[in-house]
Structures are given as structure tokens and as C-alpha cells.
C-alpha positions as CSV (number, residue, x, y, z in Angstrom):
1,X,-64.4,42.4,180.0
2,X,-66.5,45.3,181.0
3,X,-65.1,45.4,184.4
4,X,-61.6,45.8,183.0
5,X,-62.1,48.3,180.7
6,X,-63.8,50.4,183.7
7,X,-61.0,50.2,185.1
8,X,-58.2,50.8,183.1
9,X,-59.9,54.0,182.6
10,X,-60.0,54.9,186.1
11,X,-56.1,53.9,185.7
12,X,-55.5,56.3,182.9
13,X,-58.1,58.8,184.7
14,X,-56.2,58.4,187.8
15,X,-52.8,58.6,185.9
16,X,-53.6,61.6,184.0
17,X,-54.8,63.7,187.4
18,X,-51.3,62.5,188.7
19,X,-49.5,64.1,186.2
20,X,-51.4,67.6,186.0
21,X,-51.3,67.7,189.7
22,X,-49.1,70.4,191.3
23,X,-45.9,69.7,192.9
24,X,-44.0,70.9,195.7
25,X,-41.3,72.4,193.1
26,X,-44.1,74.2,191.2
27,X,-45.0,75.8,194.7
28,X,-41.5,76.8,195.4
29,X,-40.8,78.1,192.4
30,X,-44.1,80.4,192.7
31,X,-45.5,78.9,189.6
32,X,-49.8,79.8,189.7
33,X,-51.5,76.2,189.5
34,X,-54.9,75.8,188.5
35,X,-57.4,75.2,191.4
36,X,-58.6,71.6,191.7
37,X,-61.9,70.8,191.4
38,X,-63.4,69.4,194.8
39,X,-66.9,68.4,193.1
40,X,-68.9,67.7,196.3
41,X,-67.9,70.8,198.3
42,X,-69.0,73.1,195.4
43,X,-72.3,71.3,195.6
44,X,-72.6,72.2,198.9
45,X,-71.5,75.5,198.5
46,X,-74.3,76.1,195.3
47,X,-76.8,75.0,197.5
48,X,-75.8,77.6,200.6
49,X,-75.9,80.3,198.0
50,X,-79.3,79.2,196.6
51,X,-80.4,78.7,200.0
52,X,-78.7,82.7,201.4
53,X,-80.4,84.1,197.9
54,X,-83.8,82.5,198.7
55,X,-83.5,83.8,202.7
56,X,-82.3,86.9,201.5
57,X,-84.9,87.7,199.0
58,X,-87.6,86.8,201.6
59,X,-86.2,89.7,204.2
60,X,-85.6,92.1,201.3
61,X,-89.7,91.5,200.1
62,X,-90.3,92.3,204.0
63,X,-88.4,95.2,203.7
64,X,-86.0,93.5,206.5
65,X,-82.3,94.8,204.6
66,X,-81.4,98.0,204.5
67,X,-82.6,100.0,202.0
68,X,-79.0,101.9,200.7
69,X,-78.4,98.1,200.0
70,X,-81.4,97.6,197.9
71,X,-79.1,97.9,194.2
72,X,-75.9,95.9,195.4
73,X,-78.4,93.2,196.4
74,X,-80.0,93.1,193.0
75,X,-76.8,93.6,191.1
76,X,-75.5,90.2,193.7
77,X,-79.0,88.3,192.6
78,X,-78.4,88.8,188.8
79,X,-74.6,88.0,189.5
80,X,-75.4,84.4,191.6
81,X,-78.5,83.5,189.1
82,X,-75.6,83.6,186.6
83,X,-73.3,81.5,188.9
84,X,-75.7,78.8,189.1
85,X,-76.0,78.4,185.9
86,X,-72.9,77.5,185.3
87,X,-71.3,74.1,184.7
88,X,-68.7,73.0,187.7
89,X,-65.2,73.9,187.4
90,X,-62.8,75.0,190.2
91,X,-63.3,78.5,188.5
92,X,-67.0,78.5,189.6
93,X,-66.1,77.4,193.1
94,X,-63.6,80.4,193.8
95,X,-66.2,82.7,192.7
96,X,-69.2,81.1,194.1
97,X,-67.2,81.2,197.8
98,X,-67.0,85.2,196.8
99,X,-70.7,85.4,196.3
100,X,-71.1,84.0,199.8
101,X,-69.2,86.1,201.2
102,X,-70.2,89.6,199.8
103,X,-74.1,88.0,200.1
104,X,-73.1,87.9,204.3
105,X,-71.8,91.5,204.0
106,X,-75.0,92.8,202.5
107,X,-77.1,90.9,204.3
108,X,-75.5,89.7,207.4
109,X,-78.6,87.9,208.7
């Protein structure tokens, strides 16, 4: 009985994802879709940043980055703390792939 109900909500789970998912009309007709969601890469993607933040904070207390960068770095640290503390949404993931890349440009290490 369990078993069922398990999965008759992955059905209407499944279902459901179908019907909200773009389609090749909506991209033709230039219609802006909401990003989807791909859960495991934005884990992987938190833990780069976390990981560039940590590496980059080590060569910044070893005065290893360039100084005229000192303030954009901090502003990015206060801007990626707040990224991480954020619950997962395909939102999070755009902007956490634009922390990555403006934390390479600062600190290209």
C-alpha cells in the first residue's frame, strides 16, 4: 500500500514537471521560461565557491591578491556568505555560477 502511494506521487510529481516544462513553441515564440532546477550540479557548484572563498581568503590573509582588489573581494565575500545561505532554486544556481566567475576575475589563482 505504501509502495503505491510512493509512487503515484512520483506519477503526479513526474506529471506535474511535464506540464510546466518548456516547449519548443515557447522557445520560438521567445517566451522567457524559468530555469530548471539541476539539484546535484548546484551542489557541486556551492561547494567550488565555498572551496574558491576558502582558497581565496587564505592568499588575501598572505597578502597574495592584489591590494586595489582588497574592497571588491570583501564586498564578493559578504555577497557569496549570503549565496550560501540560501535555499536551492535555479535562481541561486544562475547567480552562484556569477559568483564563480567574478571570484576567478578577482582572484584568478
Amino acid at each position: 500500500m505504501i509502495l503505491m502511494a510512493a509512487d503515484e506521487e512520483s506519477l503526479r510529481i513526474a506529471e506535474q514537471i511535464e506540464r510546466e516544462a518548456p516547449t519548443i513553441d515557447d522557445a520560438r515564440s521567445g517566451v522567457q521560461v524559468a530555469p530548471i532546477l539541476e539539484e546535484a550540479d548546484l551542489k557541486r557548484e556551492l561547494l567550488r565557491l565555498d572551496e574558491m572563498l576558502g582558497d581565496t581568503r587564505v592568499r588575501y590573509r598572505q597578502r597574495q591578491t592584489r591590494f586595489a582588489s582588497s574592497q571588491k573581494l570583501i564586498d564578493l565575500d559578504l555577497e557569496i556568505r549570503e549565496a550560501l545561505a540560501l535555499p536551492p532554486s535555479a535562481e541561486l544556481q544562475l547567480e552562484v555560477r556569477q559568483l564563480i566567475a567574478r571570484l576567478q576575475k578577482l582572484d584568478p589563482h
